[in-house]
N, C-alpha and C positions, 0 to 999 in steps of 0.2 A: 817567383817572389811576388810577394801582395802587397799592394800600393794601400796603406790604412790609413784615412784620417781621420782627425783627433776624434771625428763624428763615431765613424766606423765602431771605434773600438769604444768608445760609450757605448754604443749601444750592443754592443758584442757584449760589456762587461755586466750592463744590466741584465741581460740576458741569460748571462750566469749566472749570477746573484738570485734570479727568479728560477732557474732551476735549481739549483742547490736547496731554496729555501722551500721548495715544490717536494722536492727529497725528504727532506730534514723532516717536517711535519708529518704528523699522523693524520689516518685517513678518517675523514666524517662521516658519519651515517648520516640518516637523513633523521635521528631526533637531536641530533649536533652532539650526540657521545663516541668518544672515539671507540671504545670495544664496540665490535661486528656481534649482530643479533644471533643469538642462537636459534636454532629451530628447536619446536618440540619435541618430545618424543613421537606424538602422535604425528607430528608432519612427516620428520624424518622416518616414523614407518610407511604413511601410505607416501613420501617421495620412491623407496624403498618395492612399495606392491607396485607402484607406477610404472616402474623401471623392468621390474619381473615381467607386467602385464604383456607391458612394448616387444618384449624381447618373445613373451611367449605366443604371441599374437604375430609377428614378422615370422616366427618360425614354426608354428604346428597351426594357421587358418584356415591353409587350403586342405590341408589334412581335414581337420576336425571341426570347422566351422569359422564361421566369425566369432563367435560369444565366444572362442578359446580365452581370450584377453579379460574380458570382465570377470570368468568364473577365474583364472589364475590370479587377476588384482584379488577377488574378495577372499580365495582361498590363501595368499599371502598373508595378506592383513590377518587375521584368525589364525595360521601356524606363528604367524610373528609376535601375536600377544600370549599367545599358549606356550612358547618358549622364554618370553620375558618372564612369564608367571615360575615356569618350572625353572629358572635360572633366579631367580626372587628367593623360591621355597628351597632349593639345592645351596644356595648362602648362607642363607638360617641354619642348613642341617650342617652344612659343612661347617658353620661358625660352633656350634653345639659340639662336635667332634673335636675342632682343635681347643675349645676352651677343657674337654673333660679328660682331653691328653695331658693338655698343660698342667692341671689338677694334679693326677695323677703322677705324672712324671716328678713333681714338684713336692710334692705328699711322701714319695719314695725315698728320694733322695734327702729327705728330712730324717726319715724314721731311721735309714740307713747308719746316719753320723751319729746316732742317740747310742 
């Protein structure tokens, strides 16, 4: 059993008080807005080739050189934009396709009840 006094638990209770309220509160960034910054896309791809490079450099250098790392960063980067692009163009086609179904299907079942 714990001998408390009156001091004690003041300062036990503040203590809680300042964590709870530690809790309760959202976190700051540093321009003082609580939403967390986003990265760009371009960060988030070459963090992305960064992370490729590392992994392809620790594991094919002794193989195949040191520059394994830099030519897999740059060769990331460039399949990672060439697939943004043909996932860009594959939306479009694909949005083109479900809009001339919907048409369609819509156009049928019109004519159908006539």
């Amino acid at each position: 059993m714990e001998n408390k006094t009156p001091k004690s638990e003041s300062v036990e209770n503040e203590s809680d008080e300042l964590f709870n309220r530690i809790r309760n509160e959202p976190p700051l960034t540093t321009s003082g807005v609580s939403q967390p910054i986003e990265p760009s896309l371009d960060e988030a791809r070459a963090d992305l080739a960064r992370a490729i490079s590392k992994i392809a450099h620790s594991a094919l250098s002794t193989k195949y050189g040191p520059l394994v790392g830099t030519i897999a960063e740059t060769t990331a980067i460039s399949v990672l934009k060439d697939l943004e692009s043909n996932i860009y163009r594959a939306k479009g086609d694909f949005t083109l396709v479900a809009q001339e179904l919907l048409d369609r299907a819509i156009t049928s079942r019109t004519k159908k009840k006539k």
